[in-house]
C-alpha positions as CSV (number, residue, x, y, z in Angstrom):
1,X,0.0,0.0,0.0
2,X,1.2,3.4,-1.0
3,X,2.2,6.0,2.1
4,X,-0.5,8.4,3.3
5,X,0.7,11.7,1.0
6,X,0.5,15.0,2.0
7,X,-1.2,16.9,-0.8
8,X,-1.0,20.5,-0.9
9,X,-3.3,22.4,1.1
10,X,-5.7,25.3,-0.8
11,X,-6.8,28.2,1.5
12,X,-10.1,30.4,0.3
13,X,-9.1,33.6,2.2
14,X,-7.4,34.5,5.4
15,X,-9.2,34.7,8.6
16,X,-7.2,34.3,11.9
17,X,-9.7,33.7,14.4
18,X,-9.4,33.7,19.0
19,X,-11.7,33.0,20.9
20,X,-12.5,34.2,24.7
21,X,-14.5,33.6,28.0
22,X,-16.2,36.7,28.7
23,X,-18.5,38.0,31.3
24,X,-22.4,39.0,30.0
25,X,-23.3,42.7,31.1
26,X,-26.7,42.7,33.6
27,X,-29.2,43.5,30.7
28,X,-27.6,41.0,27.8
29,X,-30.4,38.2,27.3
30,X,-28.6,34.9,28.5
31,X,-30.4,32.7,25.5
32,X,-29.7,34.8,22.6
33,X,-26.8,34.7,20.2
34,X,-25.2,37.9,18.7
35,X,-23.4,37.6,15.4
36,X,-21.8,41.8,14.4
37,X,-19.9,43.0,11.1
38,X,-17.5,45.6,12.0
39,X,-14.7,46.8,9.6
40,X,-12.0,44.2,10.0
41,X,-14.0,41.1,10.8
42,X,-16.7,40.0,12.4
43,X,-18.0,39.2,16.3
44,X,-20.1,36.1,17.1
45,X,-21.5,36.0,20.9
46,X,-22.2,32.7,22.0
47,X,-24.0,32.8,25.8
48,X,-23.5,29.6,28.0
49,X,-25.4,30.4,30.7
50,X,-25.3,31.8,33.9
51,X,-23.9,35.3,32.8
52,X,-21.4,33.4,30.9
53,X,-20.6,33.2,26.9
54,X,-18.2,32.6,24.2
55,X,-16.6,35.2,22.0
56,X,-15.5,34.4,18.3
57,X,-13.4,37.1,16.8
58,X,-12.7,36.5,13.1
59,X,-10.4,39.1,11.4
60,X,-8.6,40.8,14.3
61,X,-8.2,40.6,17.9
62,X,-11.6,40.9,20.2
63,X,-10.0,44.0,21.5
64,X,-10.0,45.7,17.7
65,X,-12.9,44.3,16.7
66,X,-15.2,45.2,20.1
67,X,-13.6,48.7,19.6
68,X,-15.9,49.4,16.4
69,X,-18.7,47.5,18.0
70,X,-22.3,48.8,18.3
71,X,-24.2,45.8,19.2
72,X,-21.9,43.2,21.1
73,X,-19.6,45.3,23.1
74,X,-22.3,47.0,25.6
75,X,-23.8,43.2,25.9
76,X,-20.2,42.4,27.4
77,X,-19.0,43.5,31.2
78,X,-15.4,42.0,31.1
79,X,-13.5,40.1,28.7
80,X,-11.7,37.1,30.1
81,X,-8.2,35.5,28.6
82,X,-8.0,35.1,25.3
83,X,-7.0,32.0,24.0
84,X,-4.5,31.2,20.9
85,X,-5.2,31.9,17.2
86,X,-6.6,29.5,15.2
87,X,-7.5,29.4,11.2
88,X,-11.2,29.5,10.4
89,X,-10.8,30.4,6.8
90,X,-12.2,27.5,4.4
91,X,-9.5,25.1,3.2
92,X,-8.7,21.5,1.8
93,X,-6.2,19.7,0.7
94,X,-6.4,19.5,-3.0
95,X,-6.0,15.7,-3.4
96,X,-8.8,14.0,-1.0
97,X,-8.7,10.1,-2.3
98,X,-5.9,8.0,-3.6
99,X,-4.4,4.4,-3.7
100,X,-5.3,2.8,-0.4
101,X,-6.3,5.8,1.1
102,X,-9.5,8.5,2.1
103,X,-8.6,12.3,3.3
104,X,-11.8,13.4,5.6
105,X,-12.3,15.6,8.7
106,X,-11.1,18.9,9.3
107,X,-7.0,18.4,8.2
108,X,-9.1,17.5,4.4
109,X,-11.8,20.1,4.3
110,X,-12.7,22.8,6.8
111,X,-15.7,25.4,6.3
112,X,-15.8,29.2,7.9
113,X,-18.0,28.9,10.8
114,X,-20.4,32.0,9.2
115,X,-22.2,29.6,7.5
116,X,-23.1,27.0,10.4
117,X,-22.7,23.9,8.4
118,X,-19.9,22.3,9.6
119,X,-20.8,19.5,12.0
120,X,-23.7,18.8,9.3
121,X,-20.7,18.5,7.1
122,X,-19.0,16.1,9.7
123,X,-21.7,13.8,9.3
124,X,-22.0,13.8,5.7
125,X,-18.3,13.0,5.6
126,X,-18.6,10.4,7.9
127,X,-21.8,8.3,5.8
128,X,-19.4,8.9,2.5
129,X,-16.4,6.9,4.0
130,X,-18.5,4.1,5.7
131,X,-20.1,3.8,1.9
132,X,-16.5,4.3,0.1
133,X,-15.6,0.9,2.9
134,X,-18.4,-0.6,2.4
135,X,-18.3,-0.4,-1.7
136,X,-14.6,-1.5,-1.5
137,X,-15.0,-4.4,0.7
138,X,-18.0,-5.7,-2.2
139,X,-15.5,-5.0,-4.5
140,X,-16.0,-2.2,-6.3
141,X,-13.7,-0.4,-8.4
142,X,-11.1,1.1,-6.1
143,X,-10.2,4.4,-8.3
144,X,-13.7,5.0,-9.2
145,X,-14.4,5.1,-5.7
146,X,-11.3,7.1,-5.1
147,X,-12.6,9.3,-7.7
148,X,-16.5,9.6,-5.9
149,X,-15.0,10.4,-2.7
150,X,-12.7,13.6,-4.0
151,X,-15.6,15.1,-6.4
152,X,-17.8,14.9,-3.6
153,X,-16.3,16.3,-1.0
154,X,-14.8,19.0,-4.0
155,X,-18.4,19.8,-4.6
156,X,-19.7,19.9,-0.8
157,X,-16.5,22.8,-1.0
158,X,-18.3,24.3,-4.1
159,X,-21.1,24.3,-2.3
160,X,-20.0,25.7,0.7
161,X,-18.3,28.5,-1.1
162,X,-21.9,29.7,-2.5
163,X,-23.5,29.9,0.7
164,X,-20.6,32.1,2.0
165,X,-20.7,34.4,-0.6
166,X,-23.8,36.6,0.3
167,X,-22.2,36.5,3.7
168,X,-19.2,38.4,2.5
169,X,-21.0,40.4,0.2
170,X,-23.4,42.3,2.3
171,X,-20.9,42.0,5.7
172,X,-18.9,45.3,4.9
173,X,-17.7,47.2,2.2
174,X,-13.9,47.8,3.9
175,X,-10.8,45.9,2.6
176,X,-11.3,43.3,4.5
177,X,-14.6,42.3,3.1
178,X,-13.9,43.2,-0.1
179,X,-11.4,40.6,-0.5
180,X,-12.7,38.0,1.9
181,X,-15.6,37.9,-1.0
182,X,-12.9,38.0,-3.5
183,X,-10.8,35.3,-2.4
184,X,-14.3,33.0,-1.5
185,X,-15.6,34.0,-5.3
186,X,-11.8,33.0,-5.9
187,X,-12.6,29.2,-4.6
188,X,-16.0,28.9,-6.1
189,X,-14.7,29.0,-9.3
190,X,-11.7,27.2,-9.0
191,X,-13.7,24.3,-7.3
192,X,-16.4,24.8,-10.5
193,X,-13.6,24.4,-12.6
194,X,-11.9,21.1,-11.0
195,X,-15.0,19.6,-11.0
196,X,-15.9,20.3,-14.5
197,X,-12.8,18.1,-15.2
198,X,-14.1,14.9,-13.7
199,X,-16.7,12.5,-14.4
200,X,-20.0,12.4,-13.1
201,X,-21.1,10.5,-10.0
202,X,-21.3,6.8,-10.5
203,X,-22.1,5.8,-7.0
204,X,-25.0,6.8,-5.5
205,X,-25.9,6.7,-0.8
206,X,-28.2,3.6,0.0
207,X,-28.0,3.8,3.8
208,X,-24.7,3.9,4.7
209,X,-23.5,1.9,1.4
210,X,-22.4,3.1,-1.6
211,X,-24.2,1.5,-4.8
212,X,-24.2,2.4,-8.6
213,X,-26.6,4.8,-9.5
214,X,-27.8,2.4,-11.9
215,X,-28.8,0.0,-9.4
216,X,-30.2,2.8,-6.5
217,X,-32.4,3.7,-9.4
């Protein structure tokens, strides 16, 4: 069996991300969820409870961000430590299938959390690969399996991609935004174009099993 390779990894954008533990002012509603544009990123105000909540600062640090704030800094009485940066921007490897191997989870394919989709995505990932198994161990043909597995994850990208765009588009009109949207438009197409280069699905979901469309017909 051939080594595990590491394919090259494509980014769609660049969006350093911290999060932080902070402290909910007296009048913020504990049940409620804040998500806020400013000019170099955006704020998303998670509450846990309690007078507690989560802060997600994509773009710059909370501090930058909360300083151009209107509607999530005066829900916010103390900020607590923040914790290290992290990548949020939308990424895969470009290769996601080979000889004796899948590439799946978030070191393949990671979404921006503005979209919400990603533990959906998780579990989509998770049915493929028990079907790609499955298919392999009824012996099916390995590449074009190899082959399902990369153009649908490449298209659950694609797809992923669209829904961001109106996100970026209407967020901001600063820098930032402007080429946030530019660099997700960026991946849209390139993702359009890589899949215009391979063939159409031949396996189809049947539970957790892959079968030929011909035969889930």
């Amino acid at each position: 069996m051939a080594p595990f390779p590491a394919p090259a990894l494509r980014r769609f954008g660049c969006r350093q991300s911290t999060a932080v533990p902070v402290r909910l002012a007296a009048e913020a509603a504990e049940r409620t969820c804040w998500i806020e544009s400013v000019t170099t990123g955006w704020l998303f105000l998670i509450p846990e409870g309690t007078g507690a909540a989560w802060l997600l600062a994509i773009g710059d640090a909370p501090q930058a961000l909360l300083a151009r704030s209107t509607l999530v800094a005066p829900l916010i009485e103390r900020l607590g430590v923040t914790g290290p940066a992290f990548d949020t921007s939308p990424r895969m490897v470009e290769r996601l299938a080979g000889e004796g191997w899948l590439a799946f989870g978030t070191a393949a394919l990671a979404f921006d959390p503005i979209c919400g989709d990603g533990t959906a995505q998780a579990v989509r990932e998770g049915i493929l690969a028990s079907g790609v198994v499955t298919a392999l161990a009824r012996g099916e043909d390995p590449l074009a399996l190899a082959i399902h597995h990369h153009s649908i994850l490449l298209a659950s990208m694609r797809r992923h991609l669209q829904l961001a765009l109106p996100f970026y588009a209407s967020g901001g009109t600063s820098g930032w935004w402007r080429e946030q949207f530019a660099a997700t438009r960026e991946g849209y197409d390139w993702c359009t174009a890589q899949l215009g280069q391979l063939p159409e699905p031949r396996f189809a979901i049947h539970g957790f099993d892959l079968v030929r469309r011909e035969l889930a017909a």
